[in-house]
N, C-alpha and C positions, 0 to 999 in steps of 0.2 A: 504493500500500500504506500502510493507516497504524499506523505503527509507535509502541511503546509506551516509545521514549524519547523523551526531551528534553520531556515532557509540561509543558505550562502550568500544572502544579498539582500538589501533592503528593498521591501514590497510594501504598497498598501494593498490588505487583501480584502476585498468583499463581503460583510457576512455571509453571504450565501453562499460561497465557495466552498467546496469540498474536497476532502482528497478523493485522490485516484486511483487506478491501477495502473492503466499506462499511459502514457505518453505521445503524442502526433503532433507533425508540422504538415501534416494533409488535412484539412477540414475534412477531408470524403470519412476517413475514420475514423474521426468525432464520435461519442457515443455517452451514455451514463455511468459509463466505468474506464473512461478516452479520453481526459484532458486535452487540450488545443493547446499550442505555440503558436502565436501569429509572428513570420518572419520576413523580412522584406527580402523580393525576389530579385531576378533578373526583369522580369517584366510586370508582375505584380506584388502587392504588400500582402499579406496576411490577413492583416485588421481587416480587409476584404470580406472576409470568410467568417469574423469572429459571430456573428449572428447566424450564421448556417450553423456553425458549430455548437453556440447556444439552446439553435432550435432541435440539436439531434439531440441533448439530453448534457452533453461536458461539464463536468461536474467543475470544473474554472477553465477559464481562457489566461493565459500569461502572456499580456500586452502592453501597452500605454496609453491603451483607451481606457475611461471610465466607463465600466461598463457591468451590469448584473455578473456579481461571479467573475470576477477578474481578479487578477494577482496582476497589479500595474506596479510596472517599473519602465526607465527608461528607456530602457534596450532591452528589448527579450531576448535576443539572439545571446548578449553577453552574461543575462543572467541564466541561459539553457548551459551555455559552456559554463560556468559555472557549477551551478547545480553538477552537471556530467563530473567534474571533476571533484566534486566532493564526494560523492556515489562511487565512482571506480579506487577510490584512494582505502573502502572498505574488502575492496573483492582479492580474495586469497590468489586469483592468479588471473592475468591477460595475457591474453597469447594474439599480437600482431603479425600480421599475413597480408604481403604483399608479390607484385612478380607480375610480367608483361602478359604472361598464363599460366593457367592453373592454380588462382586465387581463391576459385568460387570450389573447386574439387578438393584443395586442400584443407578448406575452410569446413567442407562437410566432414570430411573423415576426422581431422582432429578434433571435432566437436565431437563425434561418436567415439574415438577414445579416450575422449577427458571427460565425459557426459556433464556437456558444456550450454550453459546459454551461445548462442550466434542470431545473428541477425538475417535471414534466412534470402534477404534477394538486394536489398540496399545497401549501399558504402558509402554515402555521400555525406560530408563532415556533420549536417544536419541531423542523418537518420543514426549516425553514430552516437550522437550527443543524448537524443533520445533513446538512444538502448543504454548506453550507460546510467544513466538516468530510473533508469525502468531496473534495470538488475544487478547496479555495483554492488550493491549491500548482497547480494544473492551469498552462501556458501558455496555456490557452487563454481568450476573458472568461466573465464567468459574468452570468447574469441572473435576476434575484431578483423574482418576484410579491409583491406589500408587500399583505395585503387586514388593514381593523383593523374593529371591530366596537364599538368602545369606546373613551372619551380614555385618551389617554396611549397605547395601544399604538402608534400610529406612531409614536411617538420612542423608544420600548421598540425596536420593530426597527429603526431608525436608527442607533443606539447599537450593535445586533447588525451589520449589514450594513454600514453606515459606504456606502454607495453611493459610486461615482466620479461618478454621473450620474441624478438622480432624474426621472423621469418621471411625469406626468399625464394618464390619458387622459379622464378625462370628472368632474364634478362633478352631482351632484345629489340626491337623496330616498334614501337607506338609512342603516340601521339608525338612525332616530332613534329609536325605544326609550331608545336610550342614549345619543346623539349630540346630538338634539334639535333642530336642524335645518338648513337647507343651509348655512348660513355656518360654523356650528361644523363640519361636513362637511369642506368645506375645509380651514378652519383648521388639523383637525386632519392632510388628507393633504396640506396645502402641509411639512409638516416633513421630509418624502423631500427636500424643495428642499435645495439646498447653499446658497443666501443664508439661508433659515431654523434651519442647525443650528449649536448652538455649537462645532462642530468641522470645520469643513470642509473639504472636503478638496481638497488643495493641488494639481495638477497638470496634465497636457494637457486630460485625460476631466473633469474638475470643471466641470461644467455642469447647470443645470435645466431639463427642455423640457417645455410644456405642449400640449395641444390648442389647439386652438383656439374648440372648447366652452367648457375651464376657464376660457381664458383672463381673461373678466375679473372670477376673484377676485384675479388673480396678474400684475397690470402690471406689466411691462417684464421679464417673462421672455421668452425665446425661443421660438415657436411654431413646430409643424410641421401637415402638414395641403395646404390645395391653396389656390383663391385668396386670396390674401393674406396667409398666413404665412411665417415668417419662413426655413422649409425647407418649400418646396411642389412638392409634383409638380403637371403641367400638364397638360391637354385632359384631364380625366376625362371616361372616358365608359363607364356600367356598363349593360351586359344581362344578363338571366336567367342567362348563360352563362358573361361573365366580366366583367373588372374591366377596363378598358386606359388608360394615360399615361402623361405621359415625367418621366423624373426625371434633372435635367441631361443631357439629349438624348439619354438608353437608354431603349429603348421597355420596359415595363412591362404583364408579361400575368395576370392573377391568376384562374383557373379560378373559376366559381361564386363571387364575393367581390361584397360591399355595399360600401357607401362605407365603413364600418367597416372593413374587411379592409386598404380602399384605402389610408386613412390610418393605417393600421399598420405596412406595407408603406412610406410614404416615413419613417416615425420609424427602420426598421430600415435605409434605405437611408444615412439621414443619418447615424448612428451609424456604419455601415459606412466611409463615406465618412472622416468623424472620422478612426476608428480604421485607417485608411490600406488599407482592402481598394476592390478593385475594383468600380465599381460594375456593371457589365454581369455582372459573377460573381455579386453579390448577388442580382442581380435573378435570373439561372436558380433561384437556389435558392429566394425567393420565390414560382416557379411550382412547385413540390413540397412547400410548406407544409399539411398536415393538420391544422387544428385538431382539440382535443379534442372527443368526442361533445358535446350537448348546447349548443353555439357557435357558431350560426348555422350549421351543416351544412347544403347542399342537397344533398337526394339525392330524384334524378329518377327517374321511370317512368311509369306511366301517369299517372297524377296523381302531382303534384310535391311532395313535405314540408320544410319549414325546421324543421329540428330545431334549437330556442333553447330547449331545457329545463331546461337548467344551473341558471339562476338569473335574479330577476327583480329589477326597480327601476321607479319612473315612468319614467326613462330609456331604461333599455337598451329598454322595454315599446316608447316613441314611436319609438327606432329602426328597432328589428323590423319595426313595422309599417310604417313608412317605406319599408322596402327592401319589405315583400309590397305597396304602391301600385303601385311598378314593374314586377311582373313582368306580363305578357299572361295573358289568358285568367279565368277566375273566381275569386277570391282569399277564401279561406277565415281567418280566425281564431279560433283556439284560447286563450284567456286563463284563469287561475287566479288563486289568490291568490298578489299579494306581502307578503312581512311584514317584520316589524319598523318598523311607517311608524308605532307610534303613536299618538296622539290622530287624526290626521286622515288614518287609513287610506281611511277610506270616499269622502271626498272626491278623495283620488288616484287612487284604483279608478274612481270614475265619471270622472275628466276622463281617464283611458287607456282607458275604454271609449268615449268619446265619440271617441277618436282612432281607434281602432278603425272604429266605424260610419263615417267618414270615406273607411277607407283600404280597409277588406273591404265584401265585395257579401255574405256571409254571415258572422255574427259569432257564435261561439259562451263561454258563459261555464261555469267547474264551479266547484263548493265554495260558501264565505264570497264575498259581492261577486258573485256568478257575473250577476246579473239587472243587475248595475252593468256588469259586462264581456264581458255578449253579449246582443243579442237572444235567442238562444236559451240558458236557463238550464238547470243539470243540479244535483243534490246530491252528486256522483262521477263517477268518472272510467270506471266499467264503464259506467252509463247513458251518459255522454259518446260511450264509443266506439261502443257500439249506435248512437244516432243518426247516428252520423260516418259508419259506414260503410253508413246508408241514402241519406247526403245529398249522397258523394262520387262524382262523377263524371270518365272521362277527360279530361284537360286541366286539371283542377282546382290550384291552387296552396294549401297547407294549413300556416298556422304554428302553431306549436304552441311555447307558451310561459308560465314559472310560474316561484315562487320554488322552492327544493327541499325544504327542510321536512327536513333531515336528522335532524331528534332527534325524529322523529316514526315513529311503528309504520308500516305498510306501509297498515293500514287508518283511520291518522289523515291519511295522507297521500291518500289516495283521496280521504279527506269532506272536506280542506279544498282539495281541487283542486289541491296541489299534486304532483310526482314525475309530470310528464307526460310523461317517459319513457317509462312502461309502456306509453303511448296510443300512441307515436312506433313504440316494439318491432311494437306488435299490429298495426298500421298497415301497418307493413312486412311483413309474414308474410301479413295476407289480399290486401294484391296483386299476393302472390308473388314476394319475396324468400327 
């Protein structure tokens, strides 16, 4: 419950205010047991909403309006960061998680071996603020998605999260628009590290782990990973079906999982271990792990789909298609545009199609790039499908993979081949799902 004494910051509060359970900076989620944050946006303010949010039942709004059931203060934004940081300063353990990919995979499996609060689809320093907020006091650890898009914001959420334990899973090609390129990449997500922050924090959990991808922007960190890191699981061995190895001698079974899963899987194992839980307990709950849609999903039937629609990078693009080399039978790709790469978009497009025609027997491309990233080019994503399912046969193996393109209309996101969702949805539906 969070209650409206002993606040980190001076409020006038409402009588009618009440506490909460949890916490929003979306009025849509508003509710009788859903407090509101009203926060100024990129295009709109908050206070916008504060009577939508009134009206769904919000037991306070925390604004600078006067208003029925407020907690006014100057700045809500500085008094949410606030609060966040009095809240996480009680929780036994934070585990930060960052990386170009494999944030959102990593983030599920260590939660299921630390039986961890997470924030289950948001990262954005707002929706962080509000989960802190909601569960520092919890016993139980918590584990924080760190994604930055821009300098300086990873040490903006360092500063908010203060991590016990920063993690790395991958380094490479995103958002240099603003980043500019792999090094400053780095640079800027080595500051999760506890040896990189001027405040580090003191204790059992105060450690940095990296991949073993990252590893060498980041010598003489700890590596986890399989051979030769520094916490490895042994005998990997991955089919269409499942993932399998041992991790200090507990056999290790991961449904449908790539080496990416696999090596998420021994980062949650090692934490666990740390954090003094069992490891043969970790691992069950490892084989019940559900990533979120859009995450490397297999889901089989007559012909078989990897839904990686989430989001794209050169990266995560050569993994993807790394793991469809492996599976049996005729292996399909699906490529769109990734963005934010830049001056030297077109270049990265072509050396991941090139990786592509490598690893698929039939390569297909949609949008901007589409003729860079498939033999077969489309200018959208309805064209795309019409041919997909003249082309797909029983047995077939089909990834399907793009950036998201979320500040984009529905029909910008079509023309530039990205939101390959929608392909993934129809996909499912004509073979009878």
């Amino acid at each position: 419950m969070l209650q409206l004494t002993d606040l980190p910051f001076a409020a006038d509060i409402h009588p009618q205010a009440q506490p909460a359970q949890r916490l929003t900076w979306d009025s849509r989620e508003a509710g009788p047991d859903t407090a509101f944050v009203a926060l100024d946006g990129e295009n709109m303010h908050g206070n916008q909403f504060t009577q939508q949010a009134l009206d769904q039942g919000a037991p306070f709004v925390l604004t600078d309006l006067d208003l029925p059931r407020a907690v006014r203060v100057p700045d809500a934004r500085a008094a949410l960061y606030a609060w966040a940081q009095q809240q996480r300063r009680l929780s036994p353990l934070v585990v930060g998680i960052t990386g170009t990919a494999g944030k959102t995979t990593a983030k599920s499996y260590v939660a299921a071996a630390l039986q961890a609060h997470y924030l289950p689809v948001f990262n954005t320093p707002n929706a962080i603020a509000c989960f802190l907020v909601e569960f520092g006091a919890s016993a139980r650890p918590l584990v924080v998605e760190m994604g930055i898009d821009r300098l300086g914001e990873m040490q903006a959420l360092v500063d908010l999260v203060r991590p016990d334990t920063g993690v790395i899973t991958s380094i490479g090609a995103a958002h240099l628009e603003a980043l500019g390129d792999i090094d400053t990449v780095a640079r800027e997500k080595g500051y999760i590290l506890p040896a990189q922050q001027g405040h580090t924090t003191q204790g059992p959990y105060s450690q940095g782990l990296v991949s073993q991808q990252a590893a060498k922007w980041f010598p003489g960190q700890p590596t986890y990973g399989f051979d030769g890191a520094t916490y490895a699981g042994e005998n990997l061995h991955i089919t269409p079906q499942e993932a399998n190895f041992t991790y200090q001698g507990v056999p290790i079974t991961l449904p449908y999982a790539s080496r990416v899963q696999a090596e998420a899987a021994v980062l949650g194992l090692r934490l666990a271990e740390q954090y003094g839980l069992a490891v043969h307990e970790a691992a069950e709950r490892l084989r019940r792990v559900n990533v979120p849609a859009g995450r490397y999903r297999v889901l089989p039937g007559r012909f078989t789909i990897i839904d990686d629609t989430y989001n794209a990078s050169p990266l995560s693009m050569q993994v993807a298609l790394e793991a469809l080399g492996r599976f049996p039978g005729r292996r399909i790709s699906v490529l769109g545009r990734m963005l934010e790469l830049g001056a030297g978009e077109q270049a990265l497009h072509t050396e991941v199609g090139q990786v592509a025609r490598r690893q698929a027997d039939v390569t297909f491309g949609v949008g901007q790039f589409a003729a860079q990233l498939g033999e077969r080019a489309f200018d959208n994503t309805l064209e795309l499908l019409q041919a997909l399912k003249a082309e797909l046969q029983d047995g077939d193996v089909v990834l399907l993979k793009a950036s998201r393109g979320l500040s984009m209309s529905p029909s910008e996101r079509a023309a530039a081949g990205v939101g390959l969702d929608s392909v993934v949805a129809a996909l499912q539906e004509w073979r009878g799902e």
